[in-house]
One Martini backbone bead per residue (centre of mass of N, CA, C, O) as a GRO file, in nm:
protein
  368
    1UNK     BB    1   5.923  11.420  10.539
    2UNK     BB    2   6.051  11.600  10.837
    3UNK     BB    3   6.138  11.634  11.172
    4UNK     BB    4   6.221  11.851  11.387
    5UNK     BB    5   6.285  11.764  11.753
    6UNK     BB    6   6.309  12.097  11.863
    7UNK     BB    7   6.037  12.238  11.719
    8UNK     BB    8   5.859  12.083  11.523
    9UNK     BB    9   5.903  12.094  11.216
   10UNK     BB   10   5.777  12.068  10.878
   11UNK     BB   11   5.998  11.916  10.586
   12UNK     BB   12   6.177  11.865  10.293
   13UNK     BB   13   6.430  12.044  10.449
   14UNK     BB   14   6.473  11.805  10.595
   15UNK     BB   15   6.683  11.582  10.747
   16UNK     BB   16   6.587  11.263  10.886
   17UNK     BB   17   6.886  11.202  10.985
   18UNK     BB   18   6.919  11.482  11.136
   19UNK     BB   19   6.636  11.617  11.263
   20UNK     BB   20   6.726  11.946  11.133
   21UNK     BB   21   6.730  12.236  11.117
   22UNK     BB   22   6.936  12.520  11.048
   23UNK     BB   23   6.843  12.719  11.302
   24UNK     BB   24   6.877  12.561  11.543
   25UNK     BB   25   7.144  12.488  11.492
   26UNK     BB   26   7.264  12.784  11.468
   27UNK     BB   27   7.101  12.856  11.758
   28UNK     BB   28   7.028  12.552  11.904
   29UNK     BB   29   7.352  12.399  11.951
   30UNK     BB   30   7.379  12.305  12.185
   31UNK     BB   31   7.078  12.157  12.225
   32UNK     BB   32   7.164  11.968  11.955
   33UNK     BB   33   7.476  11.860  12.009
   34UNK     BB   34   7.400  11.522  12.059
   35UNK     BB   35   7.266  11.480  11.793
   36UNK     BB   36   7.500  11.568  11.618
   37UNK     BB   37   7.692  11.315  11.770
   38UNK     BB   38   7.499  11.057  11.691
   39UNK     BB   39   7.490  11.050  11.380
   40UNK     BB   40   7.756  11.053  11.336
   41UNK     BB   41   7.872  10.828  11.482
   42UNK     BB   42   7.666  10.628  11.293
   43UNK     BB   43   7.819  10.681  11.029
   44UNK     BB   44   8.133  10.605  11.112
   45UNK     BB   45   8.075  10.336  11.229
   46UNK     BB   46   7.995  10.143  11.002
   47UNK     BB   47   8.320  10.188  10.876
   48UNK     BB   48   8.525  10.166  11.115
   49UNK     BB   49   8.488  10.475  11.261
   50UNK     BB   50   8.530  10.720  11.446
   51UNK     BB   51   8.318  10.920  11.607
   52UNK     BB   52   8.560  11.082  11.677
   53UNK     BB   53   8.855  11.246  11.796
   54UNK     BB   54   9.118  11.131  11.911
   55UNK     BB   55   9.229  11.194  12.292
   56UNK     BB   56   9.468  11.072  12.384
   57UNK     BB   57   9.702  11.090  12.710
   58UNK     BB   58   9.909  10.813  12.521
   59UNK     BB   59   9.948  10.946  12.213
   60UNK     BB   60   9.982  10.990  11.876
   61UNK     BB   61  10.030  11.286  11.707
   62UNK     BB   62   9.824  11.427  11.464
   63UNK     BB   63   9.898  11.736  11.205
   64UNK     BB   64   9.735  11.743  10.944
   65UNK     BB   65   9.460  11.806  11.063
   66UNK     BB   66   9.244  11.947  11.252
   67UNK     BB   67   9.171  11.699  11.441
   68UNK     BB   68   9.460  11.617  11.590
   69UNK     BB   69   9.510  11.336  11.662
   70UNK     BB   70   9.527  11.123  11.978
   71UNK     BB   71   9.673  10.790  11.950
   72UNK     BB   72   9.617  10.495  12.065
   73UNK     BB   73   9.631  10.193  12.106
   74UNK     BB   74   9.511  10.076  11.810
   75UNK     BB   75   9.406  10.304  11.713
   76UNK     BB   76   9.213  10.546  11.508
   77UNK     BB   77   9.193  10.769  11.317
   78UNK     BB   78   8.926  10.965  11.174
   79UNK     BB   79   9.034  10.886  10.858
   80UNK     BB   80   9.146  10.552  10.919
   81UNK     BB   81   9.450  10.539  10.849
   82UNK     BB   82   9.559  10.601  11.134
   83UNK     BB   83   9.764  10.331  11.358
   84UNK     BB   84   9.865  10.209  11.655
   85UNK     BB   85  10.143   9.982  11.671
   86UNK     BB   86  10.334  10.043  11.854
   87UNK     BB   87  10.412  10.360  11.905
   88UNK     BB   88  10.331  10.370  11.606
   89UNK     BB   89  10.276  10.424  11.289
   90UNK     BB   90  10.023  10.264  11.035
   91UNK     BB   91  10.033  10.419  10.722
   92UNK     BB   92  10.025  10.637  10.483
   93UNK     BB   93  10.274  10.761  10.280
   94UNK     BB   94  10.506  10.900  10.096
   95UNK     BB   95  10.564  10.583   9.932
   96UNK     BB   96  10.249  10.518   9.991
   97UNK     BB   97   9.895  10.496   9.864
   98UNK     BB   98   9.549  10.502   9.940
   99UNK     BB   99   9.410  10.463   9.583
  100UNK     BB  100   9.297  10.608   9.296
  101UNK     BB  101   9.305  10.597   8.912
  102UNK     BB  102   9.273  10.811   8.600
  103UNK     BB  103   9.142  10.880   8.312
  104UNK     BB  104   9.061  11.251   8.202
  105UNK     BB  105   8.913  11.367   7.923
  106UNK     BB  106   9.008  11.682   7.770
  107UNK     BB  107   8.747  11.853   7.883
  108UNK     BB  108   8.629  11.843   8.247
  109UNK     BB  109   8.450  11.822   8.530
  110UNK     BB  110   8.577  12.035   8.668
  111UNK     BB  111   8.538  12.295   8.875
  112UNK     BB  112   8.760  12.487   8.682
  113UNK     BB  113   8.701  12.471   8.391
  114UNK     BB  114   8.608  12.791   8.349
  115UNK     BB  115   8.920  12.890   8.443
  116UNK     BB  116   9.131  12.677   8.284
  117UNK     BB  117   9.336  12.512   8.092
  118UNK     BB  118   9.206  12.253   7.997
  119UNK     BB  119   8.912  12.432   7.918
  120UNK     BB  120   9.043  12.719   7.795
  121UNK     BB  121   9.348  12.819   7.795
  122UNK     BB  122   9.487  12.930   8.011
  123UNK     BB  123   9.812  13.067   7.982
  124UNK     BB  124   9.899  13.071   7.703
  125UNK     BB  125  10.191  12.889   7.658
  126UNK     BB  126  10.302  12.816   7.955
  127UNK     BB  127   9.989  12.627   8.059
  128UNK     BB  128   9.927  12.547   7.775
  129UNK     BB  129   9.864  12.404   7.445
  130UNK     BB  130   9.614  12.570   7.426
  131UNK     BB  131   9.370  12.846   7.346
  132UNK     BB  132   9.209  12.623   7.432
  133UNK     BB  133   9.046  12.358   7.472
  134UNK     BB  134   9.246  12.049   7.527
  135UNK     BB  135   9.231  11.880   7.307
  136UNK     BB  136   9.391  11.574   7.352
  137UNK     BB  137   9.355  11.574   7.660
  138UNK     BB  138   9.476  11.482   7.993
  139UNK     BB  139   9.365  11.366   8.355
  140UNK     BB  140   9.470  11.298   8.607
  141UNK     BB  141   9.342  11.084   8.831
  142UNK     BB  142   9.297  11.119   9.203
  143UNK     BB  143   9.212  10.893   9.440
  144UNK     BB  144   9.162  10.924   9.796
  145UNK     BB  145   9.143  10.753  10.027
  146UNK     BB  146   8.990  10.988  10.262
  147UNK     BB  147   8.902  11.197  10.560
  148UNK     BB  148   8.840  11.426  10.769
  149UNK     BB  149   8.563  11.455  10.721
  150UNK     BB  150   8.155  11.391  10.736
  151UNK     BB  151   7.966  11.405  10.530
  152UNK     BB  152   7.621  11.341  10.470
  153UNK     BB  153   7.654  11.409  10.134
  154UNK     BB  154   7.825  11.266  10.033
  155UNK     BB  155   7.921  11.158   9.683
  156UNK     BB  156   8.195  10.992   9.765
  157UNK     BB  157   8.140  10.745   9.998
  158UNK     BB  158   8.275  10.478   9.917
  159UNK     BB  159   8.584  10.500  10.004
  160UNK     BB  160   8.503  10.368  10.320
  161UNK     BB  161   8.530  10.061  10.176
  162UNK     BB  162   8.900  10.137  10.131
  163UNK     BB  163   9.047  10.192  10.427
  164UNK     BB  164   9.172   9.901  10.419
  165UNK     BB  165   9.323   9.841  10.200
  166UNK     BB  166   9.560   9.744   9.965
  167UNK     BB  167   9.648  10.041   9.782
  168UNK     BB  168   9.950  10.065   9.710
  169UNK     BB  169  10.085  10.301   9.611
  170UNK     BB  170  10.355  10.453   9.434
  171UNK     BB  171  10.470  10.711   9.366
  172UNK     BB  172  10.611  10.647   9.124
  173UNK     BB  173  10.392  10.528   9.011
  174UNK     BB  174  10.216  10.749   8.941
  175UNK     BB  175  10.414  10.939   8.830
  176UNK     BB  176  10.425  10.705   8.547
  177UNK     BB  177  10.104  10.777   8.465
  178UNK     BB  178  10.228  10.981   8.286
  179UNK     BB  179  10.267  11.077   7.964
  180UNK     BB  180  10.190  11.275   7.679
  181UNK     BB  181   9.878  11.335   7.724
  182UNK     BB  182   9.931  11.466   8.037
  183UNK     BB  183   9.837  11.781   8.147
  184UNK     BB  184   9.708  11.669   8.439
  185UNK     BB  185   9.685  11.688   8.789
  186UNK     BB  186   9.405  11.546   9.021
  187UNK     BB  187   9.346  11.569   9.347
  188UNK     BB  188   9.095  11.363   9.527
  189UNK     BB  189   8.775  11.259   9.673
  190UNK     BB  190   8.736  11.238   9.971
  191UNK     BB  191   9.088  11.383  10.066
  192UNK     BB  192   9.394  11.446  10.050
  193UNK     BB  193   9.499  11.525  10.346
  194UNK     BB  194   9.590  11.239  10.456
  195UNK     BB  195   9.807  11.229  10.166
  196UNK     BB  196  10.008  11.452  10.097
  197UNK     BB  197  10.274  11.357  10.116
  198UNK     BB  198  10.252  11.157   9.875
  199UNK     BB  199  10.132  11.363   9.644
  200UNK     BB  200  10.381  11.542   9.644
  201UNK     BB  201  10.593  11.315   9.572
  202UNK     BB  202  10.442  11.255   9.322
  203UNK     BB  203  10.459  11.535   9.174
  204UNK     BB  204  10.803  11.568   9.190
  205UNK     BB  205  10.828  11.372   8.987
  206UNK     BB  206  10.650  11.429   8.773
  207UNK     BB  207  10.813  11.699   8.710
  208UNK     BB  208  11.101  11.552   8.712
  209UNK     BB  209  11.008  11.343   8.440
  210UNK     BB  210  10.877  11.638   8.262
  211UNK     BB  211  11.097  11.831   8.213
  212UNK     BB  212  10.972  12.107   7.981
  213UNK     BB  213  10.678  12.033   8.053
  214UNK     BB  214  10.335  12.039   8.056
  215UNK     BB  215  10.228  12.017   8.386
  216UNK     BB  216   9.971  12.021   8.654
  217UNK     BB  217   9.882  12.095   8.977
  218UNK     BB  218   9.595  11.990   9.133
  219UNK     BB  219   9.325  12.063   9.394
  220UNK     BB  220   9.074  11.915   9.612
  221UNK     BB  221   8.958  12.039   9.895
  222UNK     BB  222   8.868  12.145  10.197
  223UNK     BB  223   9.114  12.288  10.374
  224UNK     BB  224   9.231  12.109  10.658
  225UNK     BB  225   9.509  12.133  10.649
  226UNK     BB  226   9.845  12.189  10.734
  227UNK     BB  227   9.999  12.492  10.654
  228UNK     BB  228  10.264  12.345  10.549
  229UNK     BB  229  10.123  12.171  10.324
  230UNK     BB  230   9.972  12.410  10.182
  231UNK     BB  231  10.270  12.548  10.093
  232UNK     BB  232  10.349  12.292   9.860
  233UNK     BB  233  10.098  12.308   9.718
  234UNK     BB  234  10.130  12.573   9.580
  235UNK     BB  235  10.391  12.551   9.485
  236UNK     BB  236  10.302  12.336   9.283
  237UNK     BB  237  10.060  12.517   9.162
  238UNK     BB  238  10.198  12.724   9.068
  239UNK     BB  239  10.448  12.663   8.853
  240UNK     BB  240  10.233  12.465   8.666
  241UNK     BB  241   9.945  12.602   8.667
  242UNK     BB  242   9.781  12.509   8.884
  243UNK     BB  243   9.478  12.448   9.109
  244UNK     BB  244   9.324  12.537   9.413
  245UNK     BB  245   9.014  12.355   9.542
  246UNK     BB  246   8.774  12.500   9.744
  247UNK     BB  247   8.534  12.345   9.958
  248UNK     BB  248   8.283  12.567  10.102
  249UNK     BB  249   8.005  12.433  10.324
  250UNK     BB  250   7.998  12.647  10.532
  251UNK     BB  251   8.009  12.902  10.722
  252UNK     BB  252   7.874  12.840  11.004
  253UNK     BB  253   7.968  12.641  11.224
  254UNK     BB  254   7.743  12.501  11.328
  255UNK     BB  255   7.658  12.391  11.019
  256UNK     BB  256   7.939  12.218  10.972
  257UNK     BB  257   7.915  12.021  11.162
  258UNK     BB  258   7.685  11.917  11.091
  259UNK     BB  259   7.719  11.818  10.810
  260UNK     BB  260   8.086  11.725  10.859
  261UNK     BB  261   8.166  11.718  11.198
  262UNK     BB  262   8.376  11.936  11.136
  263UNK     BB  263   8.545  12.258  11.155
  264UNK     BB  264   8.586  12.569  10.929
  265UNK     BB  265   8.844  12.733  11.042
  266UNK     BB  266   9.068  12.606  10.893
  267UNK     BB  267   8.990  12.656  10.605
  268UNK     BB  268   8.936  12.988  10.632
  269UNK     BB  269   9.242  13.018  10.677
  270UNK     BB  270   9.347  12.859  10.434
  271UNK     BB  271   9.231  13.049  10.238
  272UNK     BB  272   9.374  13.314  10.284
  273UNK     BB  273   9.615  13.243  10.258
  274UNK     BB  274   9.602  13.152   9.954
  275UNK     BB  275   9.537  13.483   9.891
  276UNK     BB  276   9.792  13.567   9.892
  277UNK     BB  277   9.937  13.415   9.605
  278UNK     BB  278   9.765  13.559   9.363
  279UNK     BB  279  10.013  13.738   9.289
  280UNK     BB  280  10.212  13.546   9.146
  281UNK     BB  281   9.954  13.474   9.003
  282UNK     BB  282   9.640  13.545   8.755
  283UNK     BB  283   9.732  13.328   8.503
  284UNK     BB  284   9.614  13.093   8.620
  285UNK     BB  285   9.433  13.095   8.837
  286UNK     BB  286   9.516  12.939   9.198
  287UNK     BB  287   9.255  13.018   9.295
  288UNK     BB  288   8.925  12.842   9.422
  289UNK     BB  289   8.552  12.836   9.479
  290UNK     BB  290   8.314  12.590   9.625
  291UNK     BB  291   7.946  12.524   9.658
  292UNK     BB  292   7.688  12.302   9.821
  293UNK     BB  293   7.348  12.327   9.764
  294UNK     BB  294   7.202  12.273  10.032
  295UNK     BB  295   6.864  12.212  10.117
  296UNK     BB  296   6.784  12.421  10.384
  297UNK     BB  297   7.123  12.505  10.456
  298UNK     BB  298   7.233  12.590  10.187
  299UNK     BB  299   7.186  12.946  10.156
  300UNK     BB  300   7.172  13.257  10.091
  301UNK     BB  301   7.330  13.349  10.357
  302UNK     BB  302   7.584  13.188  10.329
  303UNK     BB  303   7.656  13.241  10.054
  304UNK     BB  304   7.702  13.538  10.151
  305UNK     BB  305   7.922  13.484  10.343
  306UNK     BB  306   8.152  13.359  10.155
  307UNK     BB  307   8.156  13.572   9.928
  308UNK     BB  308   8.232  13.833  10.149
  309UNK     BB  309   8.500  13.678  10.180
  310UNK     BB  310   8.630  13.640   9.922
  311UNK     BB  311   8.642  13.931   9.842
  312UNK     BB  312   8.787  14.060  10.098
  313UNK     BB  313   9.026  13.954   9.934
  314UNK     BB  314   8.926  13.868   9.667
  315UNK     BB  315   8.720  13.924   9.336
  316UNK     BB  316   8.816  13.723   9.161
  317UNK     BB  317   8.783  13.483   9.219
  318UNK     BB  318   8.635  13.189   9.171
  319UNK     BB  319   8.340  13.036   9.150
  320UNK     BB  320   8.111  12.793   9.288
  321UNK     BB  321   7.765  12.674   9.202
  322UNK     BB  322   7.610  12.337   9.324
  323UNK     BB  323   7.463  12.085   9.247
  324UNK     BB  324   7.271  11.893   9.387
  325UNK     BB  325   7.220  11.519   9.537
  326UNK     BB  326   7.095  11.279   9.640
  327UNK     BB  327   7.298  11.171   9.905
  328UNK     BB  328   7.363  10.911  10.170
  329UNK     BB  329   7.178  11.033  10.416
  330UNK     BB  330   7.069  11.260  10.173
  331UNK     BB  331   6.793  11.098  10.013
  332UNK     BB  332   6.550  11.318  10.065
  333UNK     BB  333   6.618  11.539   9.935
  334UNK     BB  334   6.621  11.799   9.707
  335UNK     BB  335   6.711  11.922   9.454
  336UNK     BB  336   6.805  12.180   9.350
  337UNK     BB  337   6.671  12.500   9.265
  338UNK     BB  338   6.687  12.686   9.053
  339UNK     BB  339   6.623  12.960   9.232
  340UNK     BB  340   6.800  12.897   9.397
  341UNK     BB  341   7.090  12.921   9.215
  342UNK     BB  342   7.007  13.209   9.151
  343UNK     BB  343   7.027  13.352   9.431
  344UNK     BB  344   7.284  13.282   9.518
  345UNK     BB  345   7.445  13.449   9.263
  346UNK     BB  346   7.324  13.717   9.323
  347UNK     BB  347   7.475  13.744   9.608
  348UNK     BB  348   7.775  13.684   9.531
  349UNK     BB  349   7.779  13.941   9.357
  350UNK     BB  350   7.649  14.127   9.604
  351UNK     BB  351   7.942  14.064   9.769
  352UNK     BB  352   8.195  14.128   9.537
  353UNK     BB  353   8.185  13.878   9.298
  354UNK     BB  354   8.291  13.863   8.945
  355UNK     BB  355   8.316  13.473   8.930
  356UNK     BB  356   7.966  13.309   8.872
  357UNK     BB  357   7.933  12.974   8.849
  358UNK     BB  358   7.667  12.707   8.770
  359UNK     BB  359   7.697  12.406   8.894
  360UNK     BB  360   7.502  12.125   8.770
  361UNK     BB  361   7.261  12.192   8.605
  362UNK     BB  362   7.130  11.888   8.541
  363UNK     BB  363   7.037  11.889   8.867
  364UNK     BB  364   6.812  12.053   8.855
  365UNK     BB  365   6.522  12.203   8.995
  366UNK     BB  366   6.252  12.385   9.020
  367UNK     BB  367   6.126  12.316   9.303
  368UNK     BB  368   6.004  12.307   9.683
   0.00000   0.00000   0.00000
């Protein structure tokens, strides 16, 4: 249990490493952002990352997502990917990625199993093998060590110990990864988004060494990236198929910064540009959206106010709500409890959308 320093309430739903309630947050987000910028800090730079996005007066500005750090000479952008070598990028680039892949028997645990081509068949026979789950295919996984949020709660957080090495793979090889048996890629992380680059060019390989076949191109992502970038991820998961899944982590925005260091912004807008594209393909969906229920922070009114987000946009959209597990900075938390889990169900459905699911049900706990 836990104490907020601002209000001095005590909750097993406050993180001990956060020290801040929801409410706090919420309402009394400058008096507690000193908080909320002391922790991020402690959290990013054990990892020997900049403590917020480098503004240098003298440096050179990187595009790819909402952070547009301004990196001055020496100096790492806030993904530590990208820096300043003598007024030159020292980075990933298009034709190298810091990475890791395998492959993952269809159908998988992905965040859209229950209404892409791999886990139903939708689409058949244009994006899928089989009528039904693609039983004997993989999915070429990929991981991008690198991310441009720092969520507190991350799950795959061991990747900030590999943005040092030289995991060097180049699009070429990644694209070479795809087999006979391989019928999606899906970049995921981390996230892709500081290594869009790379993605784009191995994914345009491996459509034109696959040419004539079945191959779908997925992401998992923020949705934090320029929208330039955006449109070239969509344009190839329309044509092949497969699906752009946004992790939208809180309405809020006071709620998000403090989660995850910054703002949903930019991910909020490029979720709408990409319900623009709904209308080019219906079957297999090509956007979907989901949400980690974090106990204390992301409760029944977030979710009702993404989902009635997503809603107002287009009501078709595939929802999922993911079930917490204590990791990272907040491992003191409890996980979702089923009624928290089935709550938050009832209000996204209450906000007008027609498909929402449950997931992560095995981690589901009781009671808060």
């Amino acid at each position: 249990m836990a104490k907020c320093i601002n209000c001095g309430q005590e909750s097993i739903l406050i993180s001990k490493f956060l020290n801040l309630c929801a409410k706090c947050i919420k309402e009394k987000f400058e008096k507690v952002l000193p908080q909320i910028r002391k922790i991020h800090a402690i959290s990013h730079e054990r990892f020997g990352l900049p403590a917020e996005p480098p503004k240098s007066e003298d440096g050179i500005k990187c595009d790819f997502c909402i952070n547009e750090c301004i990196i001055g000479e020496g100096e790492k952008g806030y993904c530590g990917l990208r820096k300043n070598d003598g007024g030159k990028f020292k980075a990933p680039s298009g034709e190298r990625g810091n990475l890791s892949w395998y492959y993952d028997s269809l159908p998988t645990n992905c965040v859209g199993d229950w209404v892409c081509p791999g886990g139903t068949g939708a689409g058949y026979p244009k994006f899928s093998y089989s009528e039904g789950p693609e039983y004997g295919y993989k999915n070429l996984a990929v991981f991008y060590h690198g991310c441009s949020f720092n969520c507190l709660f991350c799950q795959n957080w061991h990747f900030r110990e590999y943005i040092e090495s030289k995991q060097n793979i180049t699009a070429y090889e990644l694209a070479s990864a795809v087999d006979s048996r391989t019928s999606c890629i899906c970049y995921f992380g981390g996230d892709p988004t500081p290594q869009l680059s790379h993605a784009i060019k191995a994914s345009r390989l491996a459509l034109k060494m696959n040419k004539g076949r079945i191959l779908r191109i997925c992401w998992e992502t923020n949705g934090s990236m320029n929208q330039r970038l955006l449109k070239k991820m969509l344009e190839l998961s329309l044509e092949s198929g497969g699906c752009v899944k946004f992790d939208l982590k809180a309405w809020n925005e006071n709620l998000h910064i403090a989660l995850c260091g910054v703002s949903n912004r930019r991910t909020l807008e490029n979720f709408a540009y990409a319900s623009e594209w709904i209308k080019y393909r219906k079957d297999p969906p090509l956007l979907i959206a989901s949400t980690l229920l974090v106990p204390g922070y992301v409760d029944e009114n977030e979710v009702y106010q993404i989902a009635k987000f997503i809603a107002d946009l287009n009501p078709e959209i595939p929802y999922s709500l993911l079930g917490f597990y204590p990791h990272f900075y907040m491992p003191d938390l409890p996980t979702t409890s089923r009624n928290h889990a089935q709550k938050c169900r009832e209000v996204a459905l209450k906000a007008g959308l027609k498909k929402v699911k449950i997931g992560n049900i095995h981690l589901l706990g009781n009671t808060y």
